[in-house]
Every structure is written in structure tokens, then in C-alpha cells.
C-alpha positions as CSV (number, residue, x, y, z in Angstrom):
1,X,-7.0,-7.8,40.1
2,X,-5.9,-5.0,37.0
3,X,-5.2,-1.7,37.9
4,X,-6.9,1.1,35.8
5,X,-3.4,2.0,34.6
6,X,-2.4,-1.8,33.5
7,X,-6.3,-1.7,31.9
8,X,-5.7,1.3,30.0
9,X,-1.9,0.4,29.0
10,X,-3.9,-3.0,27.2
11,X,-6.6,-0.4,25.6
12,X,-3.9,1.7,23.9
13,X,-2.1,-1.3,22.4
14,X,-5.9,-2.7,21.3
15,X,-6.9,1.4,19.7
16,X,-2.9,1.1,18.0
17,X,-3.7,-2.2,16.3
18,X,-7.3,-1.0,15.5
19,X,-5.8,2.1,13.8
20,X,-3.3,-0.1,11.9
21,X,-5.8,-2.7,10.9
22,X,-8.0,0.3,9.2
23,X,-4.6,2.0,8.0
24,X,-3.8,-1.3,6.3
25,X,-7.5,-1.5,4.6
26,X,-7.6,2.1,3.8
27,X,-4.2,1.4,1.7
28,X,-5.2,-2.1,0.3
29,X,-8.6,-0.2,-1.0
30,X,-6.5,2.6,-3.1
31,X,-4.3,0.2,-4.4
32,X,-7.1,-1.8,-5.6
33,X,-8.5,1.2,-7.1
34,X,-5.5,2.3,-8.9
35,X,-5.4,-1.4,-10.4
36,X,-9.0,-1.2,-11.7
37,X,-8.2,1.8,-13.4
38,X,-4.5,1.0,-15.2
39,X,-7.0,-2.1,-16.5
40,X,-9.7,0.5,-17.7
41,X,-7.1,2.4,-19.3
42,X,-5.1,-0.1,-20.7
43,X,-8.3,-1.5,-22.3
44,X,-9.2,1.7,-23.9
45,X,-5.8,1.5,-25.2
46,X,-6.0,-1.7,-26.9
47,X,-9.3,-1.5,-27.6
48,X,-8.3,2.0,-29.9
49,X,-5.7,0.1,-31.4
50,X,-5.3,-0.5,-34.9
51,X,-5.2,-4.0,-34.6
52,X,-7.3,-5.1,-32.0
53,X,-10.4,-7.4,-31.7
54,X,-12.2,-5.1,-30.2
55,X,-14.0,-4.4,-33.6
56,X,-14.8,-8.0,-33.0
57,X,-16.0,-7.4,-29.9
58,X,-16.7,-4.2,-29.0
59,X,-19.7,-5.3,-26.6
60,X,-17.0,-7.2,-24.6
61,X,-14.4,-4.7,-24.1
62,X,-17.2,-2.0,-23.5
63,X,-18.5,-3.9,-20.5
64,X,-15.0,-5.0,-19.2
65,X,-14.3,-1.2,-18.9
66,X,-17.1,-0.7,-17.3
67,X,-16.6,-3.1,-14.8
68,X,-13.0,-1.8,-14.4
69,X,-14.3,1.7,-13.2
70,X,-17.1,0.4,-11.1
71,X,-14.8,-1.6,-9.1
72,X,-12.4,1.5,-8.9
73,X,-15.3,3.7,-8.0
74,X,-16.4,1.2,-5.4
75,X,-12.7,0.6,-3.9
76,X,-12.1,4.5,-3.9
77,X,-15.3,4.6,-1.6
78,X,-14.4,2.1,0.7
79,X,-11.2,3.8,0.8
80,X,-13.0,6.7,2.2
81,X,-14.5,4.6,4.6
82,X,-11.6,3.8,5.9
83,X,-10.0,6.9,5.9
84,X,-12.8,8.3,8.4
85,X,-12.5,5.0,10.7
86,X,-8.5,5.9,10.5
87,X,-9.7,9.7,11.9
88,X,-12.2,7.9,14.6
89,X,-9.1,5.1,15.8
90,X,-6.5,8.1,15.7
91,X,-8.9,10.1,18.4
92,X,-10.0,7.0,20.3
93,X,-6.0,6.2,20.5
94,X,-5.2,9.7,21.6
95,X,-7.8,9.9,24.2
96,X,-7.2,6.4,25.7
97,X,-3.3,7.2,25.5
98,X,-4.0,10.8,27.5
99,X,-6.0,9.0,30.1
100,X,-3.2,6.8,30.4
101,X,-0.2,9.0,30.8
102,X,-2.7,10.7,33.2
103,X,-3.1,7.7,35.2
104,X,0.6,6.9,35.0
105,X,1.7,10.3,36.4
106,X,-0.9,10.2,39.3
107,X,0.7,6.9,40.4
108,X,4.6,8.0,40.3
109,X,2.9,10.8,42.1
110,X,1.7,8.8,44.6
111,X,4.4,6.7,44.8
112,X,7.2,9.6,45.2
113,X,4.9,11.2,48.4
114,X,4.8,7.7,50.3
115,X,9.1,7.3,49.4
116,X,9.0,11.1,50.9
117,X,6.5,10.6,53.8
118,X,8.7,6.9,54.7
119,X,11.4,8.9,54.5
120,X,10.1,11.1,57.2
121,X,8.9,8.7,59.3
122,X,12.1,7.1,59.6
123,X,14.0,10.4,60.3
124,X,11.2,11.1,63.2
125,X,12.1,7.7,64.4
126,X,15.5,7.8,64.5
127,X,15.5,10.9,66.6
């Protein structure tokens, strides 16, 4: 059988790796976004350049840097998402961790008034 304390010691490490997992998301999401837009940019670059094909094709680079800045849009909005499960795994953590420590001062609590009432006892008995 678990105690509550061992229970809740396995909760905190479960909310820690939750948090990480969305911390890890949140960052792959803004690096994706910042990606899509150097290729938006660098696009617009070449396709202003003197002599590029984009006169060739201007349909082509039009729709690629399109794309570019719906896909950073989109990852800067997932990013958000995760930024606001981050906020809800950070309070979950916090609040299992509290209950915790609670739990785990209670016990040495406990623990350091049966030491003191043994103690006790054996002093009545010796006498």
C-alpha cells in the first residue's frame, strides 16, 4: 500500500515533466515561427531583387510567402497555447508540491512526537 505522501511525491514528478513537455512545445512552436518568417522575408528579398525569377513567377513566390506567414501565424498561436498550458502545469505543480511538503511535515511531525513519547516511556520505565 502507497502512502498519500509517496502518492503525491510521484504527482509532483508527473506535473514537473507535464510542465517540461509543454515548456519544450511552447519553445519548438516560436522557433518554428521565427523560421517561417526569415523564409517570408528572405523571399521578399529575392523576389525584389534585380535579378530574380520572380518576374517569371511572381504567382509562385506570392503564394510561397503567403504560406510562409500562415504557418508563422499559426505556430505563433499554438505557441500561445502552450504558453497558457505552461501557466496551468506551473499552478497544478505548485499546488501538488504544497500538498506535499504539507504532508511531509505532518509525518516528521508525527514521527518526532512518537521518538519523544518512546523516549518517555522508557524513562517512566526505568524508574
Amino acid at each position: 500500500m502507497t502512502t498519500r505522501k509517496e502518492r503525491l511525491r510521484k504527482l509532483v514528478k508527473v506535473q514537473e515533466q507535464l510542465k517540461a513537455l509543454h515548456e519544450t512545445r511552447h519553445a519548438t512552436f516560436v522557433a518554428a515561427a521565427g523560421t517561417a518568417e526569415a523564409e517570408a522575408r528572405e523571399l521578399v528579398e529575392h523576389f525584389d531583387a534585380d535579378q530574380s525569377l520572380a518576374g517569371l513567377f511572381p504567382d509562385l513566390y506570392h503564394r510561397r510567402i503567403a504560406n510562409a506567414l500562415v504557418r508563422q501565424e499559426a505556430s505563433l498561436e499554438s505557441a500561445r497555447q502552450e504558453a497558457g498550458l505552461i501557466a496551468t502545469a506551473t499552478a497544478r505543480t505548485n499546488m501538488v508540491e504544497r500538498a506535499y511538503k504539507d504532508v511531509r511535515r505532518r509525518d516528521e511531525r508525527e514521527r518526532s512526537d512518537r521518538e519523544r513519547l518512546d523516549l518517555i516511556a522508557q524513562k517512566r520505565e526505568q524508574e
